[in-house]
C-alpha positions in Angstrom: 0.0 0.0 0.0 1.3 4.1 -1.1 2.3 5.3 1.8 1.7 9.1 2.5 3.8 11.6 0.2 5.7 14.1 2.5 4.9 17.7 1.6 7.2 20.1 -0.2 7.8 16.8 -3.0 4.9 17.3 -5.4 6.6 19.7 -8.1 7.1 17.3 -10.6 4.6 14.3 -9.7 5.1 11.3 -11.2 2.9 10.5 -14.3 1.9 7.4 -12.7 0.6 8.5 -10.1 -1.2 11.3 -12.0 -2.2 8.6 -14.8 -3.8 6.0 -11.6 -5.4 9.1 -10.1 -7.4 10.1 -13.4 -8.4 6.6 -14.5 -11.4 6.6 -12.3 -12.6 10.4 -13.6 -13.8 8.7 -17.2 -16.7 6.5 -15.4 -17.5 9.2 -13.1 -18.0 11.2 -16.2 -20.3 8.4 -17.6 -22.1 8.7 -14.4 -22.6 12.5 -14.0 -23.4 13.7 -17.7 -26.4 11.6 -18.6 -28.2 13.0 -15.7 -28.2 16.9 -17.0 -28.0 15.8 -20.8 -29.9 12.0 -22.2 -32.0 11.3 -18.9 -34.4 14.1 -19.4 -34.5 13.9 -23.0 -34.9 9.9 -22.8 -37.7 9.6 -20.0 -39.6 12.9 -21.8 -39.1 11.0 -25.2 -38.9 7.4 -24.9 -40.9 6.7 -21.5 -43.6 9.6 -21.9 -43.2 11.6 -19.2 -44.1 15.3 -19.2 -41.3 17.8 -19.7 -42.1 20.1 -17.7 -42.8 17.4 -14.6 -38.9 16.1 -15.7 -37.5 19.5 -15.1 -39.0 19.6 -11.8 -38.4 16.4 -10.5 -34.2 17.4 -11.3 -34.6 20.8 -9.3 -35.9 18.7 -6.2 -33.4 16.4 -6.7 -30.8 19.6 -6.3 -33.0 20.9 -3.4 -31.6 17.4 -1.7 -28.2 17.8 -2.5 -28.4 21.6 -0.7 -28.5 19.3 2.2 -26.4 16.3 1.8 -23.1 17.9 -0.2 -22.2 20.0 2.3 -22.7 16.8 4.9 -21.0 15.0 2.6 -18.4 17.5 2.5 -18.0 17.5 6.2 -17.7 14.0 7.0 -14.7 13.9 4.5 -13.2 16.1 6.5 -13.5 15.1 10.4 -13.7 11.1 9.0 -9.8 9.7 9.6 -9.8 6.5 9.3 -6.4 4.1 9.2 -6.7 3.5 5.5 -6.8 7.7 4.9 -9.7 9.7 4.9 -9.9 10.7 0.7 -9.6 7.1 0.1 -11.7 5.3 2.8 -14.9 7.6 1.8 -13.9 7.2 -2.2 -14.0 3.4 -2.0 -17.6 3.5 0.4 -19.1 5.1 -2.7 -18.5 2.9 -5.4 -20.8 0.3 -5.1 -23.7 2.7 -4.3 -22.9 4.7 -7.7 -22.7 1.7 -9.7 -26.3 0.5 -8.8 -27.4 3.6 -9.4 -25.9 4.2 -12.7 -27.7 1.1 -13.2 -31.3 1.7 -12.1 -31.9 5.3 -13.3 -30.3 4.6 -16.9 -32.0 0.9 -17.5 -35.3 1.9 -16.0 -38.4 -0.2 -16.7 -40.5 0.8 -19.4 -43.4 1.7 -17.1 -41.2 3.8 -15.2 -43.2 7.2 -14.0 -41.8 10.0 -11.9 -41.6 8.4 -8.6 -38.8 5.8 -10.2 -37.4 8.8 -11.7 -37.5 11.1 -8.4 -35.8 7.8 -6.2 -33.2 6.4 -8.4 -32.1 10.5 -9.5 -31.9 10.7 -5.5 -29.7 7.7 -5.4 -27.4 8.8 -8.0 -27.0 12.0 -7.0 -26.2 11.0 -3.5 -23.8 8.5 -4.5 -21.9 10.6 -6.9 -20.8 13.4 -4.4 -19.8 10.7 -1.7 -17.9 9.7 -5.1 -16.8 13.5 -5.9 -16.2 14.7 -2.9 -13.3 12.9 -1.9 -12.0 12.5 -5.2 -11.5 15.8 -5.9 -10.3 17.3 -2.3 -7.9 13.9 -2.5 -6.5 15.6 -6.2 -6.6 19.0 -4.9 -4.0 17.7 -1.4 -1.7 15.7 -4.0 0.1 18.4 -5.4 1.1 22.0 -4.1 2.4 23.9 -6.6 0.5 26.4 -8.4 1.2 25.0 -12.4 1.7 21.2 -10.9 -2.4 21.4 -10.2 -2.7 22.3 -14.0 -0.9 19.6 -15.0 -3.0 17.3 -13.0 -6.3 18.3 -13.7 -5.2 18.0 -17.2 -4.5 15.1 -16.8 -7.8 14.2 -15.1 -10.1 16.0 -17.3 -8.5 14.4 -20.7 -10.2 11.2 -18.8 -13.7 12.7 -18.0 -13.6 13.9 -21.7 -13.2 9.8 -22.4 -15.5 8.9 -20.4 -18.2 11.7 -21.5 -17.3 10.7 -25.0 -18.1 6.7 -24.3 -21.5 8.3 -22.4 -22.4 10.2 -25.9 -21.6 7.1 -27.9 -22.9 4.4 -26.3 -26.4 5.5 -26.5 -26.6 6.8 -29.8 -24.5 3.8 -31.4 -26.9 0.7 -29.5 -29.8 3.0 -29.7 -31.3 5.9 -27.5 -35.0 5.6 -28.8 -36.1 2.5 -27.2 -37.6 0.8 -24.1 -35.4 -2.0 -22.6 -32.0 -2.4 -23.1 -31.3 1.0 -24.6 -28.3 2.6 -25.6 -28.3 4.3 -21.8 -29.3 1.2 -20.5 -25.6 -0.2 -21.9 -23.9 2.5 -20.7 -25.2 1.8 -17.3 -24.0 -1.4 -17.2 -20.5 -0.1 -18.5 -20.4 2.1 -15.6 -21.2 -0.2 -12.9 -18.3 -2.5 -13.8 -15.6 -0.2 -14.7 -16.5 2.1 -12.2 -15.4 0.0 -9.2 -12.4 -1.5 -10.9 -10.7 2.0 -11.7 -11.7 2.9 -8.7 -10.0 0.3 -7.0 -6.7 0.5 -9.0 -6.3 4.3 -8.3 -7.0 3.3 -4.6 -4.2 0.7 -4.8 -1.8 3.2 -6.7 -2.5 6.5 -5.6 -0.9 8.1 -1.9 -3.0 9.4 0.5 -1.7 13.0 0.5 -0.7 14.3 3.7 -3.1 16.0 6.7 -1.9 19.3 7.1 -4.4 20.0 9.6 -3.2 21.6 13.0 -6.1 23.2 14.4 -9.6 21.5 13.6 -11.9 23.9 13.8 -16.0 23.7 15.2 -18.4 23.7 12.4 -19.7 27.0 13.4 -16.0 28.9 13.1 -15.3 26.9 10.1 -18.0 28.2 8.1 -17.4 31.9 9.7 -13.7 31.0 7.9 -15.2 30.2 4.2 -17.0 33.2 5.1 -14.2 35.2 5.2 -12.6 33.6 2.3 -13.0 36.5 -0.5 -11.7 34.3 -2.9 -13.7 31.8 -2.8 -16.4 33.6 -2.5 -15.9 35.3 -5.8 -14.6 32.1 -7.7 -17.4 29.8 -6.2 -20.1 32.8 -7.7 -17.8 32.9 -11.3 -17.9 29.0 -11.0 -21.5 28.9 -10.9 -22.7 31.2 -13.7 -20.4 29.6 -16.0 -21.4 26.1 -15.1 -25.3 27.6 -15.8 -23.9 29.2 -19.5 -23.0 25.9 -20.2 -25.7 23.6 -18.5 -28.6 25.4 -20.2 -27.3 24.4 -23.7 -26.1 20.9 -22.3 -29.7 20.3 -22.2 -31.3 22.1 -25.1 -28.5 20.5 -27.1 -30.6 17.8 -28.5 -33.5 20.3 -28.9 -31.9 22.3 -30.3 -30.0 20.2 -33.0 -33.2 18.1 -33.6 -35.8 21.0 -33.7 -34.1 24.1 -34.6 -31.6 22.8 -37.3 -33.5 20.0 -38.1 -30.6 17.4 -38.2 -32.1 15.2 -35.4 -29.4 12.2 -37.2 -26.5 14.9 -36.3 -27.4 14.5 -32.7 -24.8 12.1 -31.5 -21.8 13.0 -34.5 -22.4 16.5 -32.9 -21.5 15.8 -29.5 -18.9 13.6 -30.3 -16.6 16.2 -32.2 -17.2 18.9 -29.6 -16.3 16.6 -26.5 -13.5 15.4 -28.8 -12.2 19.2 -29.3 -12.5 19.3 -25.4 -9.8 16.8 -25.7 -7.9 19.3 -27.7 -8.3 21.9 -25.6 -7.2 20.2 -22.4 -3.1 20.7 -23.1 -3.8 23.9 -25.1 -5.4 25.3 -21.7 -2.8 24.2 -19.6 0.1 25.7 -21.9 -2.6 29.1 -22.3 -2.2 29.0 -17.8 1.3 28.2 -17.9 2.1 31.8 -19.8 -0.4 34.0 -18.4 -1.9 32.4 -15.5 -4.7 30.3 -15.1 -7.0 33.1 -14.1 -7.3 35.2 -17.4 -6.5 32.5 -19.6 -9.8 31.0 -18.3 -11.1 34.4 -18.8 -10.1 34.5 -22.3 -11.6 31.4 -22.8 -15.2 32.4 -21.7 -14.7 35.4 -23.9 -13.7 33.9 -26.8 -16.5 31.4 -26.4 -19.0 34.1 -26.0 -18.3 35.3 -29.5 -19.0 32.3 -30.9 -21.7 30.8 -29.1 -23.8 33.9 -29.5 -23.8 33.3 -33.7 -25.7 29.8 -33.2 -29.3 31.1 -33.2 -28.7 33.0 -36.5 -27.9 29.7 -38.1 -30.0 28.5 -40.5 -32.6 25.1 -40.8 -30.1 22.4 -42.1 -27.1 24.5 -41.0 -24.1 21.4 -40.5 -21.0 23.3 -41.2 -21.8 25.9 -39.3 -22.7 24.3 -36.4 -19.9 22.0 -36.8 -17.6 24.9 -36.6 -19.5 26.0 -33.8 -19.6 22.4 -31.9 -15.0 22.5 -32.7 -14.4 26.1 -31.3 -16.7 25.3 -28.5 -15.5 22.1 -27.3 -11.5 23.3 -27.7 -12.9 26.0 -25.3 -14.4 23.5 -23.2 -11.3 22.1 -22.1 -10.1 25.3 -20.2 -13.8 24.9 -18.9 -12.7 21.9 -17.2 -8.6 22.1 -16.1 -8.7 25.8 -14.7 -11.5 26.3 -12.3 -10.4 23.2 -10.8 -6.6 24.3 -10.5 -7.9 27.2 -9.2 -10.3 26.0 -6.7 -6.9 24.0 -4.9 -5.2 27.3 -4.7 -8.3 28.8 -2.7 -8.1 26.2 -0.4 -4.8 27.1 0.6 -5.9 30.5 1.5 -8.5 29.2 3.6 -5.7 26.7 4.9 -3.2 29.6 5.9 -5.8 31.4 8.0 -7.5 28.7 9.7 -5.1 26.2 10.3 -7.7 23.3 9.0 -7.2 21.7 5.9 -10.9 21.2 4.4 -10.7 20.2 1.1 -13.8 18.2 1.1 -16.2 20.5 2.5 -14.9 23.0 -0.3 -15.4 20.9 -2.9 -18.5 19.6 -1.4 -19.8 23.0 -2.0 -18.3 23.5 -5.6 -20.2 20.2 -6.6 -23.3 21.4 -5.3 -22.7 25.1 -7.2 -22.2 22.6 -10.2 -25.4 20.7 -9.7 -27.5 23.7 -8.6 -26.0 25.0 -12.4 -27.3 22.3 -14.2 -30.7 21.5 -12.5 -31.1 25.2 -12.5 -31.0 24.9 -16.1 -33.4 22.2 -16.8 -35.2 23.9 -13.6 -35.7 27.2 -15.7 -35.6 25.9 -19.8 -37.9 23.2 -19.3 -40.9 25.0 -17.8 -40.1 28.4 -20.0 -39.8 25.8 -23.0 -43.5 25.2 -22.3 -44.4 27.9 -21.6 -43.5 29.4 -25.3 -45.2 26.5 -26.8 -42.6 24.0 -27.4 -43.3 20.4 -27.7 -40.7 17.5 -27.4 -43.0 14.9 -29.1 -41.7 13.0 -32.0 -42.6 14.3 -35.3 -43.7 17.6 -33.5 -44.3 20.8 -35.6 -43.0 23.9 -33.7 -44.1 27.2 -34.9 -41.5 29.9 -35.0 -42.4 31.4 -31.8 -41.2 28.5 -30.0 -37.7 27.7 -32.1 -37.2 31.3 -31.7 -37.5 30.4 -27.9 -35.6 27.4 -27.6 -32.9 29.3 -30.0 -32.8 31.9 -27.1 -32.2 30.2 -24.2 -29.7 27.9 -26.0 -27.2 30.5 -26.5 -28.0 34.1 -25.8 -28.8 33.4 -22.2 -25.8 31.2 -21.3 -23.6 34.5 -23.0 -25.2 36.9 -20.8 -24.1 34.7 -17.9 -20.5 34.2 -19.4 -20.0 37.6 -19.5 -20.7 38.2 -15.7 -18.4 35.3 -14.9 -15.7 37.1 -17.2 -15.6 40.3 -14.8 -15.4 38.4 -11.4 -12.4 36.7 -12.9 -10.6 38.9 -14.9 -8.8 40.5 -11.9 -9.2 37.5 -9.4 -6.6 38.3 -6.7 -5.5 34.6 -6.5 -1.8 34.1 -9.0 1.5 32.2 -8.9 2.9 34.7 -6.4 0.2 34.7 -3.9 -0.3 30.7 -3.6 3.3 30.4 -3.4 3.1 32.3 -0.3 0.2 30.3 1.1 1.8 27.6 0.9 5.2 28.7 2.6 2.9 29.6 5.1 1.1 26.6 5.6 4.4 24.7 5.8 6.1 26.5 8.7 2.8 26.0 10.4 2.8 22.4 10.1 7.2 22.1 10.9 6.1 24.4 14.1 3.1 22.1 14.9 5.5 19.1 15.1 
C-alpha cells in the first residue's frame, strides 16, 4: 500500500501517479453527464413523461443535495480512518454509484416519476460521496500552483473519455427505445468499470498528507469560508459559467433536432465537440502556464461568447456551421474543465493559511453542489419556460417559429449573458503564482512548528 507523500515533494509528480489518479474520472464522467443531458431527454421521449414534470423532478433532486453535499463534505473532513480519509470515503461510494448508474439509466419501461425522483436521488447521493473525496484527494496531492494544472489536465482528458463513451454508447446501441437501450448499456458499463478503476487508483495513488493543525468547530469553520474572498468570488464565477454551459447541455438535442433540423446529427455532434474538449485540455494548460490560469480562463469564456452567440442565427439544415460552432466550443471546453479546478486547490490554501484546518472536502462539497445547482437550474428554468413558449418534445412535433425562436434563445443568448458576468469576477481574481506560493510557505512553517 502508497504510503503518505511528504509535503514540499509534489513539483514534478510522477505521471503514474497522475495517470492512476485520473483513471477513475472517465466513469465518473459516464455517471454524471447523462443525468443533465440523455436522462431528461430519454424519460420525456422514450418513456412519456411530461417535460415540464422532468424538469422539476431534477430541481428537487438539487434541493436534496443543498443538504447532503455539504454533509458529505463535512464527514470527508473530520472522518480519519487508518486507510486515509480521501480514500476510505472514495471506495464506500463505489458500489452505491454503480447501482445507481444502473437503475436510473436501464429503467423499466413503465417507469413514471416516482422511479425517476428515487433512483435521481440515489445517484446524486452517490456521486458526491464519489466527488467529494475524489477531488479534495486531487486537490491535497500536489502543491504547486502549475503542478495542479498539470494534473487536472491530466484528469479532465479522462472525464472527456469517459463523457465521449456516455455520448456514444447511447446513440450507437440505440437511445430511442424501451429496454435495453443505448443508456441502458452504458449503465452497465459504468457499474463495472466504475469500481475497478476505482480500486486500482485506490491501490496506486498516496493518501496525501493532513496538514491540519487546528480543527476547527463547524460553526467557526464556516465563519472562515465566510471570510474567504476568494472563494467567494470564484465559487459565484464558478456557478454562472457552469449555468452558460448547463442550459445548452440540455437544449443541445433540442436544439440540434428541432431548430436545425438534423435530429441524425445529434450524437456525430457531440462527439466532435467533447473530442475538441480533448484538444483543448493541453492547449489550456500551456494558455495557464504563460499568463496564469485566471485570465487565460477568462479569455476562454470570452472567446467562447463570440462564438456561441452566432448559433441562433444559423440556418434550418445549418451542418458546417454548427460544426464549426460544436470545434471552437469544445477546444474551449477544455479550459472549462482544467482551470477552475486548478484554481479552486489554490483557494483552499488561503482558507488553509488562516484557519489552520485543511478542508478540502467541505470545499469541494460546496463547488459540486454550485455545479449541480448550475445544471438543475438549467433544466429547472428551460424546461418549464420551454413550455411555456409552446414548445413540444413529441416526435414528429411541428414547432411554430415562436417556440424555435425560444428554444434558440435560451440555447445560446442566455448562457452569454451569464458568461459575461463570470468574465468580470475573474478577470482581476486576486489569487496568482505569487500569492499561492506564499500560502503555501505559510502553511508549511505552520505544520514544521506544529510538530
Amino acid at each position: 500500500m502508497s504510503e503518505s507523500r511528504p509535503a514540499g515533494q509534489d513539483r514534478k509528480l510522477p505521471g503514474a501517479t497522475r495517470l492512476f489518479y485520473a483513471l477513475p474520472a472517465a466513469p465518473l464522467a459516464a455517471l454524471g453527464l447523462p443525468l443533465y443531458a440523455l436522462v431528461p431527454t430519454y424519460y420525456t421521449e422514450t418513456i412519456g413523461l411530461s417535460i415540464a414534470a422532468v424538469g422539476w423532478v431534477l430541481l428537487a433532486v438539487r434541493l436534496f443535495d443543498a443538504v447532503t453535499d455539504p454533509l458529505a463534505g463535512y464527514v470527508a473532513d473530520r472522518w480519519r480512518p487508518a486507510f486515509g480519509r480521501r480514500r476510505a470515503l472514495f471506495a464506500l461510494s463505489l458500489p452505491l454509484s454503480a447501482l445507481s448508474a444502473l437503475m436510473l439509466y436501464w429503467p423499466p419501461a413503465d417507469a413514471g416519476l416516482v422511479y425517476l425522483t428515487l433512483w435521481s436521488l440515489a445517484l446524486s447521493l452517490s456521486f458526491t460521496l464519489s466527488m467529494v473525496p475524489y477531488s479534495a484527494w486531487g486537490a491535497e496531492l500536489s502543491e504547486d500552483y502549475h503542478g495542479r494544472t498539470r494534473l487536472a489536465a491530466t484528469r479532465e482528458i479522462f472525464t472527456l473519455v469517459g463523457t465521449l463513451v456516455a455520448i456514444v454508447m447511447p446513440f450507437a446501441i440505440g437511445f430511442e427505445t424501451t429496454g435495453f437501450s443505448g443508456l441502458a448499456a452504458l449503465g452497465l458499463t459504468v457499474a463495472v468499470s466504475l469500481p475497478v478503476l476505482g480500486a486500482l487508483a485506490i491501490r496506486r495513488v498516496p493518501e496525501p498528507e493532513d496538514t491540519t493543525v487546528s480543527p476547527l468547530p463547524l460553526a467557526a469553520a464556516m465563519k472562515e469560508i465566510a471570510a474567504n474572498r476568494p472563494f467567494l468570488r470564484l465559487l459565484v464565477a464558478f456557478f454562472l459559467n457552469g449555468l452558460a454551459n448547463g442550459i445548452p447541455a440540455t437544449l443541445f438535442l433540442y436544439f440540434v433536432s428541432a431548430r436545425l433540423g438534423l435530429p441524425d446529427l445529434r450524437g456525430p455532434f457531440l462527439f466532435l465537440y467533447f473530442l475538441c474538449g480533448i484538444a483543448g485540455v493541453p492547449l489550456a494548460s500551456f494558455v495557464a502556464g504563460r499568463i496564469g490560469k485566471h485570465r487565460a480562463w477568462s479569455l476562454a469564456m470570452i472567446a467562447a461568447c463570440a462564438v456561441f452567440a452566432l448559433a441562433p442565427l444559423l440556418p434550418a439544415g445549418a451542418v458546417v456551421g454548427f460544426g464549426a460552432v460544436c470545434v471552437l466550443t469544445g477546444i474551449l471546453l477544455g479550459f472549462d474543465l482544467v482551470l477552475p479546478a486548478a484554481i479552486q486547490a489554490d483557494v483552499i490554501d488561503a482558507d488553509t493559511a488562516a484557519s489552520g484546518d485543511q478542508r478540502s472536502g467541505f470545499y469541494f462539497a460546496a463547488w459540486g453542489l454550485a455545479t449541480k445547482l448550475s445544471l438543475a437550474a438549467g433544466v429547472g428554468i428551460v424546461f418549464p419556460l420551454l413550455a411555456l413558449a409552446g414548445f413540444s418534445t413529441e416526435p414528429g412535433a411541428e414547432n411554430s417559429g415562436d417556440a424555435l425562436f425560444a428554444l434558440a434563445m435560451l440555447y445560446a443568448w442566455l448562457p452569454v449573458a451569464l458568461k459575461l458576468v463570470a468574465i468580470a469576477l475573474m478577470w482581476n481574481f486576486p489569487l496568482g503564482e505569487l500569492e499561492q506560493t506564499d500560502l503555501r510557505s505559510k502553511i508549511g512553517t505552520r505544520a514544521i512548528k506544529d510538530r
